[in-house]
N, CA, C and O atoms as CSV, one atom per row, in Angstrom:
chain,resi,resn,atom,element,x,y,z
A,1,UNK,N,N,46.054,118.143,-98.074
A,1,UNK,CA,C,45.208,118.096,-96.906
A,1,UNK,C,C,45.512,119.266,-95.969
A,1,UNK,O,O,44.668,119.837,-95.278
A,2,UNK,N,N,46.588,119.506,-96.016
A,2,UNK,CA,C,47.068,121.014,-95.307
A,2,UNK,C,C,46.650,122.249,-95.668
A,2,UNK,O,O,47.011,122.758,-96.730
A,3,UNK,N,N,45.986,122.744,-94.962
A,3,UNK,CA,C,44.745,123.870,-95.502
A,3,UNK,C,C,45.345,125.195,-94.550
A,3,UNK,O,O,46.012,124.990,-93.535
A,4,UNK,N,N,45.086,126.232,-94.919
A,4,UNK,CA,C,45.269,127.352,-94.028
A,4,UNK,C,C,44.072,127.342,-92.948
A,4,UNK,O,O,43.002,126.866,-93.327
A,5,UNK,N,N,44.151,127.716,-91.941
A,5,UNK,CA,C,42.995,127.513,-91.217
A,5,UNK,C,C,42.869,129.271,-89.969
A,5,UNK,O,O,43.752,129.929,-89.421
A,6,UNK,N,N,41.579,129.392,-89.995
A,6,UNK,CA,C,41.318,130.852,-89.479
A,6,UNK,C,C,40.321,130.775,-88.952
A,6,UNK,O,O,39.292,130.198,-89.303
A,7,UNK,N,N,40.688,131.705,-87.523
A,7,UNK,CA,C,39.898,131.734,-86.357
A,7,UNK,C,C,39.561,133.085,-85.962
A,7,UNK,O,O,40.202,133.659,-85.082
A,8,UNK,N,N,38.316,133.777,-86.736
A,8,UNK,CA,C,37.856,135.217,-86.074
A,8,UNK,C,C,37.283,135.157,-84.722
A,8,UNK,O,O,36.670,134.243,-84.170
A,9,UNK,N,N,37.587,136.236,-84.340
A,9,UNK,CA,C,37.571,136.437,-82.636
A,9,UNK,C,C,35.745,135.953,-82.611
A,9,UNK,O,O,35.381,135.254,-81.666
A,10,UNK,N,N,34.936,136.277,-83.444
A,10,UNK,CA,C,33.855,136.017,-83.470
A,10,UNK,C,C,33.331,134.518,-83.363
A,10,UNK,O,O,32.435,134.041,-82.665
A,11,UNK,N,N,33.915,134.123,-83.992
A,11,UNK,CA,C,34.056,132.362,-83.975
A,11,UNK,C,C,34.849,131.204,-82.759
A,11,UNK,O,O,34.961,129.996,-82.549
A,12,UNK,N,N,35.231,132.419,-82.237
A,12,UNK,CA,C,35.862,131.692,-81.058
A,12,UNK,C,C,34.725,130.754,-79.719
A,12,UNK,O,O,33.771,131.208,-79.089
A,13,UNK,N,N,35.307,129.427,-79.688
A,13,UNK,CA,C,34.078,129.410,-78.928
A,13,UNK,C,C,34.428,128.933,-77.371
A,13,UNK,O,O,35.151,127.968,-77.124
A,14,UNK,N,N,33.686,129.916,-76.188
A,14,UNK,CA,C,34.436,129.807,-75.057
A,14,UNK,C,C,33.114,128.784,-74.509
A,14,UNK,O,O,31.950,128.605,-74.870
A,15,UNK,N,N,34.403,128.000,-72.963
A,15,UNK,CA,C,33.359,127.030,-72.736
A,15,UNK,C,C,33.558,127.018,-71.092
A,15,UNK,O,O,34.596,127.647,-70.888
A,16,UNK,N,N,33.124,126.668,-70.110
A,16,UNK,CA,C,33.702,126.500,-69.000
A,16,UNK,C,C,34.428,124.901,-68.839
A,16,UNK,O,O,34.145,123.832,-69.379
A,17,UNK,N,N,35.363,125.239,-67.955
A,17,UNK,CA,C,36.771,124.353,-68.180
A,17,UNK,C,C,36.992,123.686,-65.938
A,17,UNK,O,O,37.265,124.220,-64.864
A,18,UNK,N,N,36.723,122.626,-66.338
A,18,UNK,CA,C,36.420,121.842,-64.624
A,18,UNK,C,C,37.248,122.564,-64.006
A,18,UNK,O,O,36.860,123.297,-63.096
A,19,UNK,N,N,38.287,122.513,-64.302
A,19,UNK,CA,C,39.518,123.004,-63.207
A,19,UNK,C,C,39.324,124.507,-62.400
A,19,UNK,O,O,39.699,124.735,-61.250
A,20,UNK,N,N,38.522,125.623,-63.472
A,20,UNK,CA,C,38.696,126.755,-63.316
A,20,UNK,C,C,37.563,127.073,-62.325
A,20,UNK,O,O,36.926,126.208,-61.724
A,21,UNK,N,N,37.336,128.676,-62.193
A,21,UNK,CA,C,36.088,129.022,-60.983
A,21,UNK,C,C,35.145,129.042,-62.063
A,21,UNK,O,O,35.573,129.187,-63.208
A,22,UNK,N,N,33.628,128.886,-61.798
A,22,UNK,CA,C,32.524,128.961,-62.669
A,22,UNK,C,C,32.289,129.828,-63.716
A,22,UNK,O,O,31.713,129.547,-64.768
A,23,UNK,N,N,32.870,131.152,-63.310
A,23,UNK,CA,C,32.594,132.229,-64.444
A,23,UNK,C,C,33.636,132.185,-65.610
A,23,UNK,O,O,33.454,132.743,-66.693
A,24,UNK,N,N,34.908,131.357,-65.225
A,24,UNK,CA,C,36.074,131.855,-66.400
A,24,UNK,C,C,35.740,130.809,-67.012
A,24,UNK,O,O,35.220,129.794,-66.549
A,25,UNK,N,N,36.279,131.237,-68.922
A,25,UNK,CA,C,35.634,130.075,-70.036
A,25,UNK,C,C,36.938,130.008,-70.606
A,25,UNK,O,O,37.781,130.886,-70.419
A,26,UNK,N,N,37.121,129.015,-71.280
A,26,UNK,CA,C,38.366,128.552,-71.602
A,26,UNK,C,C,38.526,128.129,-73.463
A,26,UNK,O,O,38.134,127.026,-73.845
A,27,UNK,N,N,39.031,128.974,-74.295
A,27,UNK,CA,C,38.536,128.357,-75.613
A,27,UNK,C,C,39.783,127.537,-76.295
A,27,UNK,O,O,40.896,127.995,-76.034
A,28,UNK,N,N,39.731,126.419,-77.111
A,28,UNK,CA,C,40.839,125.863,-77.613
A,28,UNK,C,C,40.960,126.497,-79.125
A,28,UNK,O,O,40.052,126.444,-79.955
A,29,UNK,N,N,42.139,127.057,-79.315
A,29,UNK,CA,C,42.529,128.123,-80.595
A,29,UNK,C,C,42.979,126.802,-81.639
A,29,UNK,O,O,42.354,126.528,-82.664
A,30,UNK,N,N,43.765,126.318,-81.322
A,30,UNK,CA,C,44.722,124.963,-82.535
A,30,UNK,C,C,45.036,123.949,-81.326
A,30,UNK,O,O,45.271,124.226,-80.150
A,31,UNK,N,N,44.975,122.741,-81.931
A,31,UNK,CA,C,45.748,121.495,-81.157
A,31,UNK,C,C,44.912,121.153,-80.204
A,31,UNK,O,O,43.966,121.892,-79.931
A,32,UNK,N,N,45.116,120.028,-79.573
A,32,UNK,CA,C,43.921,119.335,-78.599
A,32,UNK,C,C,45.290,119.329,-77.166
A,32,UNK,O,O,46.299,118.626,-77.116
A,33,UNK,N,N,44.898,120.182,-76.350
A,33,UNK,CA,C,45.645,120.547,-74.749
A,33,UNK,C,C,45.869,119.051,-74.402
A,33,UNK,O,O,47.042,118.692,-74.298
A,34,UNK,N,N,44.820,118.071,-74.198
A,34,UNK,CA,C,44.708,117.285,-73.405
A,34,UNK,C,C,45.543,115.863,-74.249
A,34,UNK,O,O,45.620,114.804,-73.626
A,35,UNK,N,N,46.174,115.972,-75.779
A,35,UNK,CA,C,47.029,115.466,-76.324
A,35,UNK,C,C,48.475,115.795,-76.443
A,35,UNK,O,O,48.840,116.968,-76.528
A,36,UNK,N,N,49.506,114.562,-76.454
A,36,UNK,CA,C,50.767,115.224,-76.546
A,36,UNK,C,C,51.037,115.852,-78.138
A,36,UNK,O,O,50.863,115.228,-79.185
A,37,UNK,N,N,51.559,117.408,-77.982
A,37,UNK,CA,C,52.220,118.248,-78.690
A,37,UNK,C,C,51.666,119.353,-78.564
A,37,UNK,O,O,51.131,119.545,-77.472
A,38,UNK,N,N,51.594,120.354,-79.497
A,38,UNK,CA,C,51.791,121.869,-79.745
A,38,UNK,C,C,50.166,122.125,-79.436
A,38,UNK,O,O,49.472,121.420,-80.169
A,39,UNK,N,N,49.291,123.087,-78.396
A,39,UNK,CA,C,48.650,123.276,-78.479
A,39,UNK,C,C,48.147,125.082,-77.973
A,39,UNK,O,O,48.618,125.619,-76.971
A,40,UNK,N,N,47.185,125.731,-78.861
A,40,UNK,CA,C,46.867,127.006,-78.316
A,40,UNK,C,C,45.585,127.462,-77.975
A,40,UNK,O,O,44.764,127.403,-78.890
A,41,UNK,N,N,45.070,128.048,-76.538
A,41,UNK,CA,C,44.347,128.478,-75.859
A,41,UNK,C,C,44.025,129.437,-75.532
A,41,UNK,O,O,45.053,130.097,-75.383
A,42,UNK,N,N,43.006,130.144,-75.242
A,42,UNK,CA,C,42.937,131.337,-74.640
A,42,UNK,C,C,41.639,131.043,-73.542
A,42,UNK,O,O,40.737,130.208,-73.486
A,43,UNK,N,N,42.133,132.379,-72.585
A,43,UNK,CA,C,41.335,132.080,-71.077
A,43,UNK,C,C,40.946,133.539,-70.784
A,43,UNK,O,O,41.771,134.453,-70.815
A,44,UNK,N,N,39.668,133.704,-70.504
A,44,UNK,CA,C,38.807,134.779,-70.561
A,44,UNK,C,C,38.493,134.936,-68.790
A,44,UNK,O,O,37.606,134.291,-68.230
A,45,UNK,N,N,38.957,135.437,-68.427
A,45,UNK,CA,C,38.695,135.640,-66.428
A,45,UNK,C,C,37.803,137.118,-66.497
A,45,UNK,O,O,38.290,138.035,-67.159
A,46,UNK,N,N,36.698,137.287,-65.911
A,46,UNK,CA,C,35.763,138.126,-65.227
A,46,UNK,C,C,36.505,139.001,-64.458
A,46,UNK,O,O,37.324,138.474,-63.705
A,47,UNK,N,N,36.438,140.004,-64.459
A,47,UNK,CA,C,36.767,140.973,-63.429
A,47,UNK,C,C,36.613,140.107,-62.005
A,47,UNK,O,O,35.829,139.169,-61.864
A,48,UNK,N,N,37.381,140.536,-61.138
A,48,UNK,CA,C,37.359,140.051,-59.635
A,48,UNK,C,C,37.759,138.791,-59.601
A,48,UNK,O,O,38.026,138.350,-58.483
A,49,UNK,N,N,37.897,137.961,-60.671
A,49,UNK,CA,C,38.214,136.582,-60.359
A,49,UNK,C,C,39.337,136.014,-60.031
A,49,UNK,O,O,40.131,136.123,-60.965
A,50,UNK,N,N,39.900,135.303,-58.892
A,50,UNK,CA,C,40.661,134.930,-58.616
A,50,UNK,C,C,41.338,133.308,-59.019
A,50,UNK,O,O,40.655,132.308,-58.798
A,51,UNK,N,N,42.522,133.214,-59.531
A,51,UNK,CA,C,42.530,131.408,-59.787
A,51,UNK,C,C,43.704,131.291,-58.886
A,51,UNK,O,O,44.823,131.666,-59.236
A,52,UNK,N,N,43.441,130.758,-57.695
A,52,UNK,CA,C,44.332,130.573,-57.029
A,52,UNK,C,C,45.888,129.916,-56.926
A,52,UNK,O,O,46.288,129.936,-58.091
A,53,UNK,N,N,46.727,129.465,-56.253
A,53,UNK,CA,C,47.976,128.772,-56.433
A,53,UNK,C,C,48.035,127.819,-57.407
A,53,UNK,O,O,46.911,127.382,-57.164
A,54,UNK,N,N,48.334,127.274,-58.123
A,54,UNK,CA,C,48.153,125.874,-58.947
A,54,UNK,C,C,49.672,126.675,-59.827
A,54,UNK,O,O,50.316,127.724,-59.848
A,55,UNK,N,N,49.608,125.180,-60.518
A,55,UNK,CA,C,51.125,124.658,-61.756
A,55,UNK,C,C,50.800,123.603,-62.529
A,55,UNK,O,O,50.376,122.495,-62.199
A,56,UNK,N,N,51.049,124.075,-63.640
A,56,UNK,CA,C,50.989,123.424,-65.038
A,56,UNK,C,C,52.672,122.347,-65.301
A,56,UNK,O,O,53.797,122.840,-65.233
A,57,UNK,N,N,52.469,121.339,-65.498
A,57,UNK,CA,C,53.537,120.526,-65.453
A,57,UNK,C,C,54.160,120.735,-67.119
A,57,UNK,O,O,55.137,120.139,-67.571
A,58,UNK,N,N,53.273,121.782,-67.889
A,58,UNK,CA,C,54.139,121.987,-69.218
A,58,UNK,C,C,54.624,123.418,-68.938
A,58,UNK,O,O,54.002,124.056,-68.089
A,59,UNK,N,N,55.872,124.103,-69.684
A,59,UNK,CA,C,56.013,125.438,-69.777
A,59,UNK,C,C,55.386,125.683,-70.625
A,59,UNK,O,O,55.282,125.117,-71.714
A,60,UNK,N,N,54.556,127.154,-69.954
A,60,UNK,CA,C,53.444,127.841,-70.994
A,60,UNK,C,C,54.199,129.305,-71.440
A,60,UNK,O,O,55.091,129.847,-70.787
A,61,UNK,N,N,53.797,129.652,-72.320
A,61,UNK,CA,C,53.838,131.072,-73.070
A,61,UNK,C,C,52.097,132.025,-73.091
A,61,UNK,O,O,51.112,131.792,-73.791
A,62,UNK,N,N,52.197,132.526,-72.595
A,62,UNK,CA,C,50.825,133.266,-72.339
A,62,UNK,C,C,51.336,134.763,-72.682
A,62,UNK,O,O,52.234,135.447,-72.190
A,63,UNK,N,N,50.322,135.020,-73.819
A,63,UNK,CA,C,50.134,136.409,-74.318
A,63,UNK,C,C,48.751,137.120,-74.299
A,63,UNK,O,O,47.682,136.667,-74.707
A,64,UNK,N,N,49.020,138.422,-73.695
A,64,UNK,CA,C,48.040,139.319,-72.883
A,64,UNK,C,C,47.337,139.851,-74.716
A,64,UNK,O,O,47.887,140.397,-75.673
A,65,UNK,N,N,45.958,139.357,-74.490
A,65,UNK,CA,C,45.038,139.669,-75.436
A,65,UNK,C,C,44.552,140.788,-75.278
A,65,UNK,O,O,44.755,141.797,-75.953
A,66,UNK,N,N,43.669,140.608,-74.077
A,66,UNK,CA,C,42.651,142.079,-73.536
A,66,UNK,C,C,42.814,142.329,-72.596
A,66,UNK,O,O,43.026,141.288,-71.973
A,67,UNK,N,N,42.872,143.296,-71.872
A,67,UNK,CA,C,42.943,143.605,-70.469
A,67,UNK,C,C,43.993,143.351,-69.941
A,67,UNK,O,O,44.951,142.935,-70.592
A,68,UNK,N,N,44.047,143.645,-68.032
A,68,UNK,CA,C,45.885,143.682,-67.760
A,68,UNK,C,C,45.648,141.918,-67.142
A,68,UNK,O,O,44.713,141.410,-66.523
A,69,UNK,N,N,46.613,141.498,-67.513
A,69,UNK,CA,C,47.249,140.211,-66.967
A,69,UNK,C,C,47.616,140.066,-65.567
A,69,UNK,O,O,48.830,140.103,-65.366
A,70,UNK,N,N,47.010,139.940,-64.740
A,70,UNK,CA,C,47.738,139.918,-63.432
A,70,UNK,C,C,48.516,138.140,-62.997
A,70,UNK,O,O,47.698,137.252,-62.756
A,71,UNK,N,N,49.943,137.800,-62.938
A,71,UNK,CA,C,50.603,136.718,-62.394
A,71,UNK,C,C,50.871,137.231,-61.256
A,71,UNK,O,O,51.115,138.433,-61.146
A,72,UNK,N,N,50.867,136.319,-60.137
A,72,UNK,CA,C,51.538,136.242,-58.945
A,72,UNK,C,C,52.818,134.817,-58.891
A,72,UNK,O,O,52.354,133.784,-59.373
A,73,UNK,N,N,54.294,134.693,-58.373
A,73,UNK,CA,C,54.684,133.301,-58.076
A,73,UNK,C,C,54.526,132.928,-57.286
A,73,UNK,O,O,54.854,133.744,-56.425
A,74,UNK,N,N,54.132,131.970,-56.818
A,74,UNK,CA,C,54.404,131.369,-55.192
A,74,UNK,C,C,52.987,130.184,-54.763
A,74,UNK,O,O,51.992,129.845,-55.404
A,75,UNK,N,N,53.464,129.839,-53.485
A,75,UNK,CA,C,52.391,129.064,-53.431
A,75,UNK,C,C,51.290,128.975,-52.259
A,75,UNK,O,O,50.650,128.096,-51.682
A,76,UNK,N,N,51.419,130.294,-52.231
A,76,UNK,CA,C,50.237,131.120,-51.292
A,76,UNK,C,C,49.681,132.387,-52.319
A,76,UNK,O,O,50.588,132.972,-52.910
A,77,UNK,N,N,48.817,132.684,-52.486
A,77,UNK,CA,C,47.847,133.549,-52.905
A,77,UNK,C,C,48.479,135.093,-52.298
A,77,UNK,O,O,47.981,135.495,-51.247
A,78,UNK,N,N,49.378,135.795,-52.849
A,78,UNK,CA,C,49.681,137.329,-52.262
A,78,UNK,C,C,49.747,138.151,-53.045
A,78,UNK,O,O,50.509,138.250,-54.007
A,79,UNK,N,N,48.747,138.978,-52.603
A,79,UNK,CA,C,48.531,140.350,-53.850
A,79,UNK,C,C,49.829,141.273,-54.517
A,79,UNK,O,O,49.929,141.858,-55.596
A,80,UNK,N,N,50.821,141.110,-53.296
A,80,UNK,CA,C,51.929,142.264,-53.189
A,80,UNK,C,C,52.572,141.587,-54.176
A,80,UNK,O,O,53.138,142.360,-54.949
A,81,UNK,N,N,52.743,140.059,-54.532
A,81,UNK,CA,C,53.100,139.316,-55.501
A,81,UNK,C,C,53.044,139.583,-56.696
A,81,UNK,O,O,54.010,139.495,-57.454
A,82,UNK,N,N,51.559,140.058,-57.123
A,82,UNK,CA,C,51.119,139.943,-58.855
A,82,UNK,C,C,51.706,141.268,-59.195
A,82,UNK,O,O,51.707,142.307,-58.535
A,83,UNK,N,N,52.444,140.882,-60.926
A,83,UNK,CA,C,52.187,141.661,-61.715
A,83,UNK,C,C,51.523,142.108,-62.115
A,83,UNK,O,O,50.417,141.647,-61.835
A,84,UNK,N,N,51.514,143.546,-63.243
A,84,UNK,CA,C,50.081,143.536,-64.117
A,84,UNK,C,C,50.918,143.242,-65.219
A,84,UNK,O,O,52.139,143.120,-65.122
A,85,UNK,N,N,50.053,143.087,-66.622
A,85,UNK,CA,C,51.006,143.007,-67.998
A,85,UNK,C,C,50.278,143.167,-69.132
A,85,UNK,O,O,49.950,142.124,-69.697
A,86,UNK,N,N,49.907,144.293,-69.660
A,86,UNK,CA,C,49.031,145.179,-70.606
A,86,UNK,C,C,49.162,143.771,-72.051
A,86,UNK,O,O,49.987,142.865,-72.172
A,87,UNK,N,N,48.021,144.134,-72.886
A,87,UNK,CA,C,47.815,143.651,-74.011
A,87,UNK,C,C,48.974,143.586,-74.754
A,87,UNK,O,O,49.539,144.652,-75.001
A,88,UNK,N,N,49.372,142.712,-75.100
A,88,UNK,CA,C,50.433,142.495,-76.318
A,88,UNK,C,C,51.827,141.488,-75.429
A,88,UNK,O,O,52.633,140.656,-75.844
A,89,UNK,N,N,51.602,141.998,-74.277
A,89,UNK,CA,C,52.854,141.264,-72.907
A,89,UNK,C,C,52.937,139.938,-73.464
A,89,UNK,O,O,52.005,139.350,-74.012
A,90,UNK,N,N,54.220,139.457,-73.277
A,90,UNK,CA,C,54.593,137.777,-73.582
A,90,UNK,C,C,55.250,137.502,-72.299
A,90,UNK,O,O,56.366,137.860,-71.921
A,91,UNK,N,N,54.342,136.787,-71.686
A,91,UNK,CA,C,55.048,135.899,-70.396
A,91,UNK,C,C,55.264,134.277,-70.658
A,91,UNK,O,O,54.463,133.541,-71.235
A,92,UNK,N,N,56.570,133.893,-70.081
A,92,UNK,CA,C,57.299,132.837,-70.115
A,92,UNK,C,C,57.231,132.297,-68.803
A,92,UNK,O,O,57.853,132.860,-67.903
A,93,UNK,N,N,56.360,130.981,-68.508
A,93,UNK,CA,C,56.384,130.914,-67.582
A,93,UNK,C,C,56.719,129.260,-67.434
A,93,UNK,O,O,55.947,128.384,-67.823
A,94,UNK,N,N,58.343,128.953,-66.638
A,94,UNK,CA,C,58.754,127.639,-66.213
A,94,UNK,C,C,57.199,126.511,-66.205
A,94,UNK,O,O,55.999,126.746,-66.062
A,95,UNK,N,N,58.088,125.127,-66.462
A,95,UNK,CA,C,56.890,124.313,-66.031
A,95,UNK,C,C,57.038,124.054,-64.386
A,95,UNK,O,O,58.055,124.526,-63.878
A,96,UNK,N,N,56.003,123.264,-63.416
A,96,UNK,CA,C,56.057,122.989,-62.699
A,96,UNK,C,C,56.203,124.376,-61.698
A,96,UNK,O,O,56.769,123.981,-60.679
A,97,UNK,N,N,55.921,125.828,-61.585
A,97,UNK,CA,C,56.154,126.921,-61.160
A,97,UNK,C,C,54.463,126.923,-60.715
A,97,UNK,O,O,53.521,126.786,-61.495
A,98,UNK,N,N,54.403,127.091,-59.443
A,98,UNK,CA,C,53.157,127.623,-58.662
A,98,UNK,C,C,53.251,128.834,-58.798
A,98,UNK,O,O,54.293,129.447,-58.568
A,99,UNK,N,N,51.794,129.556,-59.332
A,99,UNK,CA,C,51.431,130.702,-59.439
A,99,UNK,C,C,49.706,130.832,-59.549
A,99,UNK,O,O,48.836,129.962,-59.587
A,100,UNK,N,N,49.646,132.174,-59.578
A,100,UNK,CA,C,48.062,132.443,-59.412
A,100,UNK,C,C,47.871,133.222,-60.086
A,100,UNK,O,O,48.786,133.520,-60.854
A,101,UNK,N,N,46.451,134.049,-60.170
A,101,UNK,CA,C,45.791,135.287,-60.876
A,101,UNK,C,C,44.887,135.820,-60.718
A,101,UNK,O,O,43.806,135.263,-60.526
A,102,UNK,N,N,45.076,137.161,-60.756
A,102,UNK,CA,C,43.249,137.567,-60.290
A,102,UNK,C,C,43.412,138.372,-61.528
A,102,UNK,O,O,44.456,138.531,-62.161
A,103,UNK,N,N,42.209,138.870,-61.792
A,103,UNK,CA,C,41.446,139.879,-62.696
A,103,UNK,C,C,41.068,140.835,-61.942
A,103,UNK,O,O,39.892,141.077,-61.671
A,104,UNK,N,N,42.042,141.455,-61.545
A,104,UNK,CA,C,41.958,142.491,-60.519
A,104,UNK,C,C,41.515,144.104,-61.122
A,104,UNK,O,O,41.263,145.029,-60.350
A,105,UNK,N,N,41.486,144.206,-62.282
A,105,UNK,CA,C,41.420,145.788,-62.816
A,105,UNK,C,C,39.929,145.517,-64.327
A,105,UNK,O,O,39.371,146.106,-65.253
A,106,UNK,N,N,39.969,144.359,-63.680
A,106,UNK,CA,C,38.915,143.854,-64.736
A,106,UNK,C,C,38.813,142.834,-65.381
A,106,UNK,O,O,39.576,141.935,-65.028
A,107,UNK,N,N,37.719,142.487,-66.745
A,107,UNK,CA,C,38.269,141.297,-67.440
A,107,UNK,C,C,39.445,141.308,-67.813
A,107,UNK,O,O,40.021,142.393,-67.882
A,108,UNK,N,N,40.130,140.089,-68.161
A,108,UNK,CA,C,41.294,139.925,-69.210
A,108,UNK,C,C,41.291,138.604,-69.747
A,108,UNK,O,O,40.923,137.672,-69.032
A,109,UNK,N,N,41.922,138.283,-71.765
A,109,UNK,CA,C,41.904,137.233,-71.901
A,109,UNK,C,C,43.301,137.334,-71.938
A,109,UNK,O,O,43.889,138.415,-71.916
A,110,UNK,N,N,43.975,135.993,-72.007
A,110,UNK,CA,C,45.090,135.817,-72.508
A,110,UNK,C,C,45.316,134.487,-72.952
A,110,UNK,O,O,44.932,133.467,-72.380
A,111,UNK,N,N,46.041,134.570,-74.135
A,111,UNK,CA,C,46.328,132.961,-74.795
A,111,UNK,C,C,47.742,132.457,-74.259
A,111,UNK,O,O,48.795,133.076,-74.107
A,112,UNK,N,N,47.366,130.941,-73.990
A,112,UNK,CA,C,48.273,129.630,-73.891
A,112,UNK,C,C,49.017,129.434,-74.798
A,112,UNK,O,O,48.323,129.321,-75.809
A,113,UNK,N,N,50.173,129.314,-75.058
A,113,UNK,CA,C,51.027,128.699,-76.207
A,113,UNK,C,C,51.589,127.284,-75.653
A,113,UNK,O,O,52.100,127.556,-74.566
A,114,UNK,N,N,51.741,125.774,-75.926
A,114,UNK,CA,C,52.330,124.759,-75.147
A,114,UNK,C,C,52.758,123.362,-75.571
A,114,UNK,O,O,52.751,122.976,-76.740
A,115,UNK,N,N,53.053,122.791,-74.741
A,115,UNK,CA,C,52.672,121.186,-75.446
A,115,UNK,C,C,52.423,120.547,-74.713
A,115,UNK,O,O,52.992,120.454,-73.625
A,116,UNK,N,N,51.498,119.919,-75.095
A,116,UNK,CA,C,50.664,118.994,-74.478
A,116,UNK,C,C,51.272,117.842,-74.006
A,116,UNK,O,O,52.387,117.494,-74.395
A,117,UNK,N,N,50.361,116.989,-72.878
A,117,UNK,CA,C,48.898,117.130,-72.506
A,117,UNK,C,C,48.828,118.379,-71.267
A,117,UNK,O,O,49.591,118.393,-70.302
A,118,UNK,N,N,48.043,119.125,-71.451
A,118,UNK,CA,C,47.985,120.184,-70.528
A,118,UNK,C,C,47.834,119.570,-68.968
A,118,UNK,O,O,46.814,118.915,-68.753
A,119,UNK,N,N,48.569,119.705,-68.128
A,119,UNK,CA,C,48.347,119.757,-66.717
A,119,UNK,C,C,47.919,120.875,-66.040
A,119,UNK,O,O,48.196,122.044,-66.306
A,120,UNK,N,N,46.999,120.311,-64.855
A,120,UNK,CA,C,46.609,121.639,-63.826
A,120,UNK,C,C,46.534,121.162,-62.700
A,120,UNK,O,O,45.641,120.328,-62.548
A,121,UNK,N,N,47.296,121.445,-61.661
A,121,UNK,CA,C,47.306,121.290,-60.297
A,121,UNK,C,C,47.354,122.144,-59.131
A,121,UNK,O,O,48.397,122.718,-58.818
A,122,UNK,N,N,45.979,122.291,-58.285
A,122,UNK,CA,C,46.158,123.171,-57.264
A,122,UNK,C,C,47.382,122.894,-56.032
A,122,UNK,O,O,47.851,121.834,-55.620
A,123,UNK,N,N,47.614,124.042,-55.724
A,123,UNK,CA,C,48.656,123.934,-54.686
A,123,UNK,C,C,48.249,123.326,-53.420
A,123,UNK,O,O,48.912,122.790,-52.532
A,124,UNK,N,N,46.535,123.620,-53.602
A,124,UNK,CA,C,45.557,123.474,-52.231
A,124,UNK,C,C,44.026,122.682,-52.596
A,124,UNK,O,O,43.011,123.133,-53.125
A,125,UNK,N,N,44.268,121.657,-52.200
A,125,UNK,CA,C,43.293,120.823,-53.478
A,125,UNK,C,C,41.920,121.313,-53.098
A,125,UNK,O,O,40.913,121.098,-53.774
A,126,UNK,N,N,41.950,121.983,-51.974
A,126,UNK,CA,C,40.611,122.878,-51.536
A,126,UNK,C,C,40.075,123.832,-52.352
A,126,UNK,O,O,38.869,124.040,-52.490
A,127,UNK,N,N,40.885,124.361,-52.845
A,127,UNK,CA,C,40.669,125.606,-54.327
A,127,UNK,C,C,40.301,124.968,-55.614
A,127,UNK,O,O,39.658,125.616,-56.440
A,128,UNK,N,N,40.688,123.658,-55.861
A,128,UNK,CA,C,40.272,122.952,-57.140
A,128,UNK,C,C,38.755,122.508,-56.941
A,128,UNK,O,O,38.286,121.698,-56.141
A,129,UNK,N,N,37.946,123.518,-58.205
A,129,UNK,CA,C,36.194,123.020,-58.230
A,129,UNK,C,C,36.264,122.039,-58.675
A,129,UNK,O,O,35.076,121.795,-58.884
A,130,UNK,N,N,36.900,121.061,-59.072
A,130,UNK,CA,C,36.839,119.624,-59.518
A,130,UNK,C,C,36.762,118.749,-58.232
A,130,UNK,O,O,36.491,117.559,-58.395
A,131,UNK,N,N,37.004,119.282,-56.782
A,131,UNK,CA,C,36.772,118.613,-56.009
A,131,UNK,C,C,35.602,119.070,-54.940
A,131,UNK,O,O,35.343,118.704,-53.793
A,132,UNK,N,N,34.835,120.328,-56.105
A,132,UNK,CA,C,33.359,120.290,-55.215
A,132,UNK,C,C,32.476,119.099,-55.406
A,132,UNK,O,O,32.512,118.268,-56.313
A,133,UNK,N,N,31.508,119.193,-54.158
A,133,UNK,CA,C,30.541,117.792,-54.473
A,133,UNK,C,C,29.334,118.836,-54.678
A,133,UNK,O,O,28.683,118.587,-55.693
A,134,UNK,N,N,29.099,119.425,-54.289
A,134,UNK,CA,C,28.112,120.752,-54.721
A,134,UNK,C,C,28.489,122.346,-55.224
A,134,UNK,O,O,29.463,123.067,-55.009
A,135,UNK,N,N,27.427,122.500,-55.878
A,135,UNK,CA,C,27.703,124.363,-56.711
A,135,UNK,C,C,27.664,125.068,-55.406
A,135,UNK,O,O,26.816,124.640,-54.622
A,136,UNK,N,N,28.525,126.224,-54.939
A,136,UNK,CA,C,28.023,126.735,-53.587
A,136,UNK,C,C,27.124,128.609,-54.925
A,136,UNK,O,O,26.507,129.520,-54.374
């Protein structure tokens, strides 16, 4: 029953994901996020887009696909904060660690490595679109 299994970039299928801002799409690579164990993702952000303060209650491994990676730590939104981190970058990032991101130099994807069930929590529940009552 154990089959090799393959995912061309072509076949990838991105979707929008509640938590995030409207334009970024979120695709699931292997494993179901929202189940416990091993699961992989990738997250496609628009140029200019910002995802503000929030923390994932799993430690993630995120590797820079396309474009530069920008992390910030903390739990205010500060530019002077973010890194950048070119294609191929492996960031290790604690669980429970408030941080942010913009797509500041352009698009970028980068994949999730984790285990599940994926958590997402804004620092500022004002920034989470899961708690719009309307599209602005």
């Amino acid at each position: 029953m154990n089959q090799l299994k393959t995912i061309l970039p072509e076949n990838i299928d991105w979707k929008p994901f509640a938590a995030f801002p409207p334009l970024v799409r979120l695709a699931v690579i292997a494993g179901q996020p929202s189940e416990p164990g091993p699961y992989v993702i990738r997250v496609k952000v628009p140029g200019g887009v910002k995802l503000m303060p929030h923390r994932h209650s799993e430690e993630r491994i995120y590797t820079v696909i396309a474009g530069v990676f920008y992390i910030g730590v903390g739990e205010e939104f500060d530019s002077d904060k973010l890194e950048g981190y070119p294609p191929g970058a492996v960031i290790v990032l604690p669980g429970n660690t408030s941080h942010f991101h913009w797509a500041k130099s352009g698009e970028y994807i980068a994949q999730v490595t984790a285990l599940g069930p994926l958590g997402f929590e804004y620092v500022n529940s004002k920034d989470d679109p899961r708690n719009e009552n309307s599209q602005s």
